[in-house]
C-alpha positions in Angstrom: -40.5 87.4 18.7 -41.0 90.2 21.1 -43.7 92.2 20.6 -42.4 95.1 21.5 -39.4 95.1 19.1 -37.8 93.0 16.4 -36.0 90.9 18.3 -32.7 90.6 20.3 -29.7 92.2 18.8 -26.4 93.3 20.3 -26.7 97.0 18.4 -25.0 98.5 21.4 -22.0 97.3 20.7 -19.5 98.7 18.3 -22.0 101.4 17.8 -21.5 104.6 15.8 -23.8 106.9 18.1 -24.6 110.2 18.0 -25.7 111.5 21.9 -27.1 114.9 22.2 -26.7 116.5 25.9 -23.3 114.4 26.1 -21.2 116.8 28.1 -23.0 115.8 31.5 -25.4 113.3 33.4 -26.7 110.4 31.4 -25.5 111.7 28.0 -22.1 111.6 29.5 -23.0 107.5 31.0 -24.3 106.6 28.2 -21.1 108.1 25.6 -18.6 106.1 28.3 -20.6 103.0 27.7 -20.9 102.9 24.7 -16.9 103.4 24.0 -16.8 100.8 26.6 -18.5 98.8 24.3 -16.5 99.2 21.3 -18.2 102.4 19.9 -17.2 105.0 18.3 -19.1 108.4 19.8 -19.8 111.5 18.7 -20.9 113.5 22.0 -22.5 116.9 20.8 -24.2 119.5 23.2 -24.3 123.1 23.8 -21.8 123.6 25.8 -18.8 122.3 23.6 -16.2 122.8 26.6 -18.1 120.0 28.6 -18.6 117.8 25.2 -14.7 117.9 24.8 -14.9 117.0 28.1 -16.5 114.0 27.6 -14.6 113.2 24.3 -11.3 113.3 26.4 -12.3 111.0 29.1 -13.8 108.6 26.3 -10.0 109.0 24.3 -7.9 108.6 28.1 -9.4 105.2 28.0 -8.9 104.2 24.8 -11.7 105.1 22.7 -12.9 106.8 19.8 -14.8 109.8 20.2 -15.3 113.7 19.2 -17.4 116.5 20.5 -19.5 118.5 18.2 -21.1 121.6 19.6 -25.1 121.7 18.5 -27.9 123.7 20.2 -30.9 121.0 19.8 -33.8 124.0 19.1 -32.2 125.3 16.0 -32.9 122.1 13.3 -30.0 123.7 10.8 -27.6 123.0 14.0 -28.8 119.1 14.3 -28.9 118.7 9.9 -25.1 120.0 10.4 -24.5 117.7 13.6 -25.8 115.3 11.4 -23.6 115.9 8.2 -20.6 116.1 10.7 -21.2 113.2 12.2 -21.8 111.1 8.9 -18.3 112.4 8.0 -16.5 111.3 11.0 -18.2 107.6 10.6 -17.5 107.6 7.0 -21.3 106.4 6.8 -24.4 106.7 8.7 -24.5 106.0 12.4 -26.2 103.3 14.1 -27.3 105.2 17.1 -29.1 107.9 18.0 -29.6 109.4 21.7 -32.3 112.3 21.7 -31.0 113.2 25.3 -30.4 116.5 25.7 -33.0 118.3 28.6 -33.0 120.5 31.4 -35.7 120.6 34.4 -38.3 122.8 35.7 -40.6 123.4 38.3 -42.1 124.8 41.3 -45.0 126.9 40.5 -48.6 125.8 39.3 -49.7 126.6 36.0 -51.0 129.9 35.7 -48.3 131.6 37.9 -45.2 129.7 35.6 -43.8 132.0 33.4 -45.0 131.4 29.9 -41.0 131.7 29.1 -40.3 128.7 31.1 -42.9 126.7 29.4 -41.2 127.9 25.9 -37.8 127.1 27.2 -38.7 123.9 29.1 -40.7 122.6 25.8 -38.0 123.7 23.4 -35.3 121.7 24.4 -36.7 118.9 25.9 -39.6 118.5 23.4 -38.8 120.2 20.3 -35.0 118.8 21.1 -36.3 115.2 20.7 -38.2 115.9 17.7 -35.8 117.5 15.8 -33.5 114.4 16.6 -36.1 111.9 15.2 -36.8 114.4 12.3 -33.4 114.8 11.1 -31.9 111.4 11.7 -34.7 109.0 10.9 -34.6 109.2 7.5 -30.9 108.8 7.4 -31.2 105.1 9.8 -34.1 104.0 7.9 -32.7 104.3 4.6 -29.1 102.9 5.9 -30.9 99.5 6.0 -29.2 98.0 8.4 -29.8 97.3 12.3 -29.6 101.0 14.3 -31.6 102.3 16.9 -33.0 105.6 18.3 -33.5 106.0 22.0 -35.4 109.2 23.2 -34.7 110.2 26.9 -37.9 110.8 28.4 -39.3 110.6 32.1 -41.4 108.9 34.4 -42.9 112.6 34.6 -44.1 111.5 31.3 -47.4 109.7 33.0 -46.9 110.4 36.5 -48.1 114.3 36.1 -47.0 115.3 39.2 -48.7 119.1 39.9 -45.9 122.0 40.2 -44.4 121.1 37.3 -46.7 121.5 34.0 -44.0 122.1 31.7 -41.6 119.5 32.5 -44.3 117.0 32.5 -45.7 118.1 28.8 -42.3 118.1 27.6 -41.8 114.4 28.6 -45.7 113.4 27.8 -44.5 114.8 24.2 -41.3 112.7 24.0 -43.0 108.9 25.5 -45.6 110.6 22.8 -43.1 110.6 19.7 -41.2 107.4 20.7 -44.8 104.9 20.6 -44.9 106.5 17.0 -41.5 106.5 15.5 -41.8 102.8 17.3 -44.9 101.8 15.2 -43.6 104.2 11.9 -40.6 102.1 12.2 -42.1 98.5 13.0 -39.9 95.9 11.0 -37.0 98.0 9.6 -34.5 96.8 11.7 -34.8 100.1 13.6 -35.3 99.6 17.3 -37.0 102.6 19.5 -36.7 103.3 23.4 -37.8 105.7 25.0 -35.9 105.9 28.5 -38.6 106.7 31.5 -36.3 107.0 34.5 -37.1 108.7 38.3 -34.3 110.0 39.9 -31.1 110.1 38.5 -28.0 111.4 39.8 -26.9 114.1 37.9 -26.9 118.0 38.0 -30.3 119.0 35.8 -31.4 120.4 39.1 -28.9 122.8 39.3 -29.0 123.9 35.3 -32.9 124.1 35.6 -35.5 126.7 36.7 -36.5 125.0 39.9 -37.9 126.9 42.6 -35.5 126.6 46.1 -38.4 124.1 47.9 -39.1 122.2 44.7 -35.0 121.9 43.9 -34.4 120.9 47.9 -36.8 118.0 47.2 -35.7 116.9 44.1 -31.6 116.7 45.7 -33.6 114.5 49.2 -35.1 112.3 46.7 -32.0 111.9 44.4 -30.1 111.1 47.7 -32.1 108.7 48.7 -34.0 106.5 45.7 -31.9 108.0 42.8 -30.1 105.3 40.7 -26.4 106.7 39.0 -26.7 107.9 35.4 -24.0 104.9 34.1 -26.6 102.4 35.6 -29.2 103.7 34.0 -27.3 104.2 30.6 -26.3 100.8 31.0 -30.3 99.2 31.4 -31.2 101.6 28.6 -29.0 100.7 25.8 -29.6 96.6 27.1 -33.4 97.4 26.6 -33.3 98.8 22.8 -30.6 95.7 22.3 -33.1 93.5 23.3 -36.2 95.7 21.3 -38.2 96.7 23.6 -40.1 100.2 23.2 -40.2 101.3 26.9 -37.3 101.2 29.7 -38.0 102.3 33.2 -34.9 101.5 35.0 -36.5 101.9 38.7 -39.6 100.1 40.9 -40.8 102.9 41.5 -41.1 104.1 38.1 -42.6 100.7 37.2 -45.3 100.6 40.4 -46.1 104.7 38.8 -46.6 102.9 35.4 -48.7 100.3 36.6 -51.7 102.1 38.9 -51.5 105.7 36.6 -53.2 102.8 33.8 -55.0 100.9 36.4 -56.7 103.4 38.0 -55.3 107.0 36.6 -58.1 109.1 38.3 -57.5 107.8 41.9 -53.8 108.0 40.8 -54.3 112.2 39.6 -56.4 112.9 43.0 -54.0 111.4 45.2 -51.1 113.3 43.4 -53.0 116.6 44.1 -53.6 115.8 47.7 -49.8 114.9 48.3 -48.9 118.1 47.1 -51.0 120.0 49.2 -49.9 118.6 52.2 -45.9 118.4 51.0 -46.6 122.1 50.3 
């Protein structure tokens, strides 16, 4: 038994999922593996133009999917994305990604806008929990094998200064996954909560990134970032297998490892680093 899960299972495949944030980045990897896989996908986010996007590229290779538009801070938009979704399934889905985010950065707190910090935390926090809130109930009482998988960030521990908000947000999300994780403990309803580094995909451009912080962010992409599908594809292979936590990258790993071994050397040297980046 794996004691961070209930086992192996192959829930990834032929999946009914429901992916918030689909029309781009790793919502987007992870609805085009998961048709890959046999599923069947509904691929919801605000912007409806890039879900159907998404939906099209999913039906051009022979899959099953539609695109629901749903604005993740308004809770009567995911209960409807919900109801929708049960409709097109015929029955509850199996899968739910809570992926939907946006980034944000660049100014210590104190001089961030106090509306970043409500925009940052009500998508990529608020988002989440709304997610977990709405569809829970519905996997848990299914009774069969489903899982949830919460799209957080190495951010979520590695607090690096510059950007509060981001880092809360994902602190929030690791947060609610170890719970659901434990609330959920033996249903048959696997958590994972996806702490990545660098990905490829555009959340620097849709975010409120200052110009230095964004000009880092697209050096280190470059250079250490993995490609959303490979990261969609370790993701959905660690909540198969039932494990709580997937960190696709080393780097995100060593993070892990010496922010618990020795957090207040970690936090100082953080700080420092800055300072001199800066």
């Amino acid at each position: 038994m794996d004691i961070f899960g209930v086992g192996s299972s192959r829930r990834s495949r032929s999946a009914d999922a429901v992916i918030t944030g689909a029309g781009s980045g790793i919502g987007a990897a992870f609805a085009v593996e998961l048709a890959r896989r046999g599923g069947r996908i509904v691929c919801s986010d605000i912007d409806e133009p890039a879900a159907h996007k998404t939906a099209q590229q999913i039906a051009a290779g022979g899959g099953k999917a539609v695109a629901l538009a749903c604005d993740v801070t308004r809770v009567e938009e995911v209960y409807r994305l919900a109801e929708e979704a049960q409709s097109w399934f015929c029955g509850p889905p199996t899968l739910v990604i809570n992926n939907a985010g946006v980034g944000a950065g660049g100014a210590f707190i104190g001089d961030t806008e106090l509306a970043d910090w409500n925009w940052v935390l009500n998508i990529n926090l608020w988002g989440p929990i709304h997610g977990c809130h709405v569809f829970t109930p519905i996997l848990r009482e299914a009774g069969r094998p489903a899982g949830i998988i919460n799209v957080a960030s190495a951010a979520a521990f590695g607090a690096i200064p510059g950007m509060a908000a981001y880092n809360v947000s994902k602190a929030g999300v690791l947060s609610l996954s170890e719970t659901l994780a434990a609330e959920l403990a033996g249903t048959g309803v696997n958590v994972t909560v996806l702490c990545p580094t660098f990905v490829k995909t555009n959340i620097v451009d849709a975010g409120r990134i200052s110009t230095h912080a964004t000009h880092l962010a697209d050096q280190l992409m470059r250079w250490t970032g993995f490609s959303a599908q490979r990261v969609a594809q370790m993701c959905l292979d660690t909540n198969d297998r039932g494990r709580l936590y997937c960190m696709p990258q080393p780097d995100a790993r060593i993070v892990w490892g010496i922010k618990r071994l020795t957090p207040t050397v970690f936090t100082r040297a953080a700080g420092l680093t800055t300072r001199i980046t800066n």
